[in-house]
N, C-alpha and C positions, 0 to 999 in steps of 0.2 A: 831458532830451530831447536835442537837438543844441543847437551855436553855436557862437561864432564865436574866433578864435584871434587873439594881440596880432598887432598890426602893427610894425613895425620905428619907433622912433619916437614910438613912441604910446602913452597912459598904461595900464597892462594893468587888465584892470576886475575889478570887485570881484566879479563872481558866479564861482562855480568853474569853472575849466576845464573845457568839454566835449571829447566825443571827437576827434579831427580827421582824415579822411580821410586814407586811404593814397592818394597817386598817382592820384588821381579823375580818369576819363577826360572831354574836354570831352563827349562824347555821356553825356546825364548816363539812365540808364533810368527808365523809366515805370513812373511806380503803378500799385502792382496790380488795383485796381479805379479806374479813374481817372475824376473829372464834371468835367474839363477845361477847360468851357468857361469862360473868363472873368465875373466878372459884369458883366453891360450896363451898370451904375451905373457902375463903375470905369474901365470902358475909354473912355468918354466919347466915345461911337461918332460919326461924319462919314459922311457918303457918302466911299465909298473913292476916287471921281473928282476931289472938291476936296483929299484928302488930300497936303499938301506933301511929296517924298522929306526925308528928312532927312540934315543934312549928314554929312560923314564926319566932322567933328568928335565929333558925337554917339555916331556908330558906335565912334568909337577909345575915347570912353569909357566908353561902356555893354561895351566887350570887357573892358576893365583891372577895373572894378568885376564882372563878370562872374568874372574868373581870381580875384580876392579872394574871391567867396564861395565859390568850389567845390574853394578850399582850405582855405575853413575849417566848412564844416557836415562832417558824418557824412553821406554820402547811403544808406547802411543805415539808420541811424535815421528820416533824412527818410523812406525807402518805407514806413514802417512809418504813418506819420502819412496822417489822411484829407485830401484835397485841400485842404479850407478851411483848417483845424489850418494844413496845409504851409504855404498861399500866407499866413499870418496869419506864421507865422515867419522864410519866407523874404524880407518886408517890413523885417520888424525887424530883422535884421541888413543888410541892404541901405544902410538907411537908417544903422544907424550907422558901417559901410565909409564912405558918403558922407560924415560927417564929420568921420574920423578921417581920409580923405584928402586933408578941405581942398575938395573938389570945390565950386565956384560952379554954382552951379543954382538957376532959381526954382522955386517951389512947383510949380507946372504942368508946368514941365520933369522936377523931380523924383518928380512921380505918374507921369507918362510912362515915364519911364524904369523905375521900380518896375516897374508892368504889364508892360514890355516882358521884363523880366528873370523874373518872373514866368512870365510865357508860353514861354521857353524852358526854363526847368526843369522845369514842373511839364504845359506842354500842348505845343500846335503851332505857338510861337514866332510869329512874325508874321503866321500864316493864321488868329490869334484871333478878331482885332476882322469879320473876312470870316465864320468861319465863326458869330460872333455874331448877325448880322445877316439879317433871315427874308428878306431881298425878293433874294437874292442867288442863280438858279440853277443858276450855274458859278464854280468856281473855278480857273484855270488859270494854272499856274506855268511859265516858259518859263525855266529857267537862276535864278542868282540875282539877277536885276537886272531882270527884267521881271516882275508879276505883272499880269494881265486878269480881269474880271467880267465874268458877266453878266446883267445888268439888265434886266426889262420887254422880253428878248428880246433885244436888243443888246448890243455886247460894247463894254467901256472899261477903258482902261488905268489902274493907278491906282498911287498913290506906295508901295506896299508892296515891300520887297524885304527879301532877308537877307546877313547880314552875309555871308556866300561861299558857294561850291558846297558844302563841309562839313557847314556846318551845314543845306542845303537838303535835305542826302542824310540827315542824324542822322535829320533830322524826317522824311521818308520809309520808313528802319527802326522809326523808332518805331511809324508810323501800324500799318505791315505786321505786324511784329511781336507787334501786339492780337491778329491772327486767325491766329497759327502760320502767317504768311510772311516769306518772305525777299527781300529784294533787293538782287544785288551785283554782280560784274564778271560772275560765273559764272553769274547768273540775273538778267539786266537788266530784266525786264518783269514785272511783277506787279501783280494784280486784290486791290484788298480793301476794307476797309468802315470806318468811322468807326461809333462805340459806336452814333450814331443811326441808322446807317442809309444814309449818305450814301454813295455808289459812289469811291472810290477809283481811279486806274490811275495805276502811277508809270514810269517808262522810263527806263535811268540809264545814265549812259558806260559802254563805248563807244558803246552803239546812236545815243544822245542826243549830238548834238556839242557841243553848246555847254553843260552843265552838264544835272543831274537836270529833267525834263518832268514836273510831277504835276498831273493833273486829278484835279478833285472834283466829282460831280454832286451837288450839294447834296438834302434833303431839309428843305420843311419842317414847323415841330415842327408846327404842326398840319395834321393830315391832310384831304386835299381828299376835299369829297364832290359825286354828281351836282350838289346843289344848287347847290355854287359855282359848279361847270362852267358851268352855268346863266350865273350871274350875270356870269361872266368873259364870256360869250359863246359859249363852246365849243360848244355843243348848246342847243336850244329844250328850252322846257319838257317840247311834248310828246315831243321825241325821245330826252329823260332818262326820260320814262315810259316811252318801247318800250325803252330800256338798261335799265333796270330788271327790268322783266320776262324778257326774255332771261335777265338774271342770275336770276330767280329759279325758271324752266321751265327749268333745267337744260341749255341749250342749250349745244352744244359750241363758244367761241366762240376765236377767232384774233383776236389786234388785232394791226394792221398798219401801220407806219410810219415814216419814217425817224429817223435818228438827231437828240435833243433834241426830239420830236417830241408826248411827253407817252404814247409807250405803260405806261409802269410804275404813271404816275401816273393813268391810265384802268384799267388792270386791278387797282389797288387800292378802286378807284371799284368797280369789278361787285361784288367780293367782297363786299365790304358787306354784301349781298343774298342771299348762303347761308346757309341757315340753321342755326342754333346747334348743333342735334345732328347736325350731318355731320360724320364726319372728314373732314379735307383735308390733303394732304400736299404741301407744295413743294419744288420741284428748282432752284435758282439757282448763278449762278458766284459772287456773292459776294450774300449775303443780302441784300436791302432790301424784301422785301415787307412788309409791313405789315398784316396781318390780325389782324381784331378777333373772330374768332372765339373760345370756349373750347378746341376740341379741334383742334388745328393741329400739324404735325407738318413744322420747318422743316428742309430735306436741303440741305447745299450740296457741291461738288465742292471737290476736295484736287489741288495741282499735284505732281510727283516731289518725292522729298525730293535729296539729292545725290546719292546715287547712282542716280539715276534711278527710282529705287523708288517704290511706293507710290500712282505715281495713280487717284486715283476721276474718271472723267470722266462730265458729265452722263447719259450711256445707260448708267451701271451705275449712276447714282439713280433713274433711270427705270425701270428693268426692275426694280429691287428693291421700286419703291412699288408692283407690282404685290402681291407679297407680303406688303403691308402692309394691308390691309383699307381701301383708301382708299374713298370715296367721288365725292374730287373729286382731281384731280392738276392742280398748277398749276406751269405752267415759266417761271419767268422772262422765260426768253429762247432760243429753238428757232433754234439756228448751227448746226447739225451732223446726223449721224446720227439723234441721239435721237428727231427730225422723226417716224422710223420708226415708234418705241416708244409714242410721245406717240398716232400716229392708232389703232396696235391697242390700248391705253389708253380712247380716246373709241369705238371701233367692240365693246369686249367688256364693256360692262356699267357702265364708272365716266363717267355722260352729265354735263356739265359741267363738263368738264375745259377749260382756258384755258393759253393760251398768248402770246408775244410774237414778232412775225417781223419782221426789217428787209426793208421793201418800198416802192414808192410808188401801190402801187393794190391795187384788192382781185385781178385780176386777175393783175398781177404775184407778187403773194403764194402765187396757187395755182402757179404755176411757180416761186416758188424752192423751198417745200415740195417737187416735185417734184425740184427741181435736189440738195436737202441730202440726201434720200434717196438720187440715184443717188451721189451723190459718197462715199456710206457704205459702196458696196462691194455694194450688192443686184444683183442678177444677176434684175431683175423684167421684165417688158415695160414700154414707159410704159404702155399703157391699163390693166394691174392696176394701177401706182402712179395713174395719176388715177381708179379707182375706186372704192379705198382712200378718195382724199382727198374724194370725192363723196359716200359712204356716211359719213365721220368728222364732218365739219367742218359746221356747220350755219348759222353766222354770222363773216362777216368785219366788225370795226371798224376802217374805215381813222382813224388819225390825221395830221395835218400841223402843220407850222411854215410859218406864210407868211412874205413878206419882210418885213413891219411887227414880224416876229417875236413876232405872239399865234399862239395853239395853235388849231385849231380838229379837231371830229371832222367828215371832207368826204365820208365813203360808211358808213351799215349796209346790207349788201350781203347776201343770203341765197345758200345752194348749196344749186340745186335738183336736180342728178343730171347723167345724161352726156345726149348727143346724139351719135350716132357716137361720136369719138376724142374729143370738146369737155366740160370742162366746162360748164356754165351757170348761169346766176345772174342774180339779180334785184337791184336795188338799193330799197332802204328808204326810206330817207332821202340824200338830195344836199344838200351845201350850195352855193352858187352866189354868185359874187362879183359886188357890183353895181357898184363901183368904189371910190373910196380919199374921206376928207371932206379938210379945208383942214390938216389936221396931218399928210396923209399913212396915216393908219390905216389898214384896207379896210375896206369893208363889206360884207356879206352875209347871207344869210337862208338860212336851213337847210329843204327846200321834201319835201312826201313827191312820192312818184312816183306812188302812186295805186293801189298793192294795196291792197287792203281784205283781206283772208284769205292771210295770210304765211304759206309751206309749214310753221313752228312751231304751224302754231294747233290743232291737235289738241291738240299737248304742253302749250299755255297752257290749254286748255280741260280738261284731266288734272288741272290743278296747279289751277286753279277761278280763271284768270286772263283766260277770253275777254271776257267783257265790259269788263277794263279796258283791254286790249290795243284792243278794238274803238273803243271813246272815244278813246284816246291818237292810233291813225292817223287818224279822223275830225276830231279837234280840229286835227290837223295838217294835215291837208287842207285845212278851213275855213281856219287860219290860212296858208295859200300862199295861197289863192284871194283873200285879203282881202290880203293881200301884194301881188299883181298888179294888183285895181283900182286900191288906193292910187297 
């Protein structure tokens, strides 16, 4: 296999000499297929807030026993080895560096240290025991000396840093590098994705002044459905039954919301609800949808290569999945022109088509649609562009972050056609804040507005869903009205 090479000083051991690395650069590369993640048992996880930084003592020698093994394994032979294989070898010589060097360490210090060392060869060095952990839904790297979470919606600083800006920046090529990107002095900003799914953005000197900036929007490993939503609060029972439905009448729906606000994590929610024999095709900047479908067809966009070459931007996966026999076209996240593509998409035949828009009302949202179209260079009137988006678009789902920082859905909002130069629209469901309990929380109730026959209900009654749609706003009405006397 690999191991480890005598030390100066020190008795040479009695297995045969293994290979020993040429010149092995401290940026050590990533397996080829890499399950990176630490295991939970080992990393002997803390909340990252009570986590002590550790001294530089520690650091100066987890560095020296670090330069020991990476002169003495093969790290060709190591990529060849599966992740466990690896981290099972690269313990074992670790631990006998440690006492060929004499190093004083207690048991607990010396598993510490193992994992730590561990995690920088073999994963994302100090962002392990973070990216371990399900309750964590940001991770944000400020330099190498500050790292924040965030927690239950709030954000805290915790004792996690890396040894310098070097190794902050390895682990940032590394991340990048999974999904054939790059990021350096010559291309400081780059979008990418962790194997599960979790959003990536990294931004490095000189953009970044004080050292490499990497956020990570976490995903977790099990995926949210209405029911949690439910249970979190997010939506009433019955207004998970009218989300439901939408998703399953085919309606053309927008979710709208600002940023950390829970749109990705709602539009994995509708999906749910297509059904098994549709193709669906998606267009993302860097992949995280999550569909559970069989016939799914994932498109992401490509930035230049160096010479500027080469980019696919989202409106040339858009216009291509016209080509594609989709059924359903799902966009991520609609920044740009594509806005275009995406409404003559929903307006020629492929009805349940979904999209993501940064907004803070449903209102808002049909103006910046409007706004990302003109900015794409159309030479339209507004009133064709807001007729377009009248005849496309058939349900807005507003998302929010309040300041207690829970998610809540606060408008399903319908578009029911022009009036003059105006759009209009009806609102579904409102949620309504009634104030905050003794911890600070808020609280509120999600109330309907009292349509009874939503401009959808032909297409529910199509798809053989009137009656449950019927129940769903009634039971929601009943339940405001019984809300109020209370």
């Amino acid at each position: 296999m690999f191991g480890k090479r005598s030390f100066p000083g020190a008795p040479a051991p009695t297995a045969p000499a293994r290979p020993v690395a040429k010149e092995a650069p401290p940026a050590v590369p990533v397996l080829s297929e890499p399950n990176l993640r630490a295991r939970p048992a080992e990393l002997g996880l803390q909340p990252a807030s009570t986590q002590a930084p550790k001294s530089e003592e520690y650091y100066a020698t987890k560095s020296m026993i670090f330069g020991a093994l990476i002169e003495a394994i093969d790290l060709a032979q190591l990529s060849r080895l599966d992740a466990d294989a690896a981290r099972d070898e690269i313990r074992d010589i670790v631990s006998e560096i440690i006492a060929l060097k004499n190093v004083v360490m207690s048991i607990a210090e010396q598993e510490e240290l193992l994992d730590d060392i561990c995690n920088d060869v073999l994963g994302y060095g100090p962002l392990e025991p973070l990216l371990a952990r399900d309750d964590i839904a940001d991770i944000m790297v400020n330099g190498s000396g500050k790292t924040y979470i965030e927690v239950a919606g709030k954000i805290q600083l915790t004792g996690v840093r890396f040894r310098d800006n070097q190794q902050l920046m390895n682990i940032c090529q590394r991340i990048v590098s999974q999904v054939g990107r790059r990021v350096d002095e010559s291309s400081p900003i780059c979008d990418a994705r962790l194997p599960d799914g979790s959003r990536v953005n990294v931004i490095a000197p000189p953009l970044a002044i004080d050292g490499p900036s990497l956020t990570i929007r976490k995903f977790k490993k099990d995926k949210l459905t209405l029911d949690q939503l439910v249970r979190f609060g997010a939506i009433s029972p019955e207004g998970a039954r009218v989300l439901e439905i939408i998703g399953r009448v085919r309606c053309n729906v927008i979710i709208s919301g600002g940023t950390g606000s829970g749109k990705t994590t709602l539009l994995n929610c509708l999906t749910r609800y297509i059904d098994e024999d549709e193709r669906v095709i998606t267009c993302e900047d860097a992949a995280e949808l999550q569909l559970q479908q069989p016939h799914v067809v994932r498109l992401e966009t490509r930035p230049p290569n160096l010479e500027g070459q080469g980019q696919v931007t989202m409106r040339d996966l858009v216009r291509n999945c016209l080509r594609m026999r989709p059924e359903r076209i799902i966009v991520g996240e609609v920044r740009g022109p594509e806005a275009f593509d995406l409404l003559q998409a929903m307006n020629t035949g492929h009805d349940g088509s979904m999209g993501t828009v940064h907004s803070n009302s449903p209102r808002e949202c049909l103006s910046r649609i409007e706004s990302l179209i003109t900015m794409g260079g159309f030479s339209l009137p507004s009133r064709t562009i807001k007729e377009m988006i009248a005849t496309s678009v058939d349900v807005i789902i507003q998302a929010a972050r309040l300041r207690d920082g829970s998610r809540r859905i606060t408008h399903v909002t319908e578009v029911l056609g022009m009036e003059g130069d105006v759009i209009t629209t009806q609102d579904l469901v409102i949620y309504d804040i009634n104030g905050e309990d003794a911890s600070g929380r808020l609280q509120g109730v999600h109330r309907s507005t009292g349509i009874g026959r939503p401009r959808f209900w032909e297409r529910a009654r199509y798809f053989g869903e009137e009656v449950r749609l019927a129940n769903a706003l009634d039971a929601m009405e009943a339940a405001g009205e019984e809300e109020r006397a209370a």
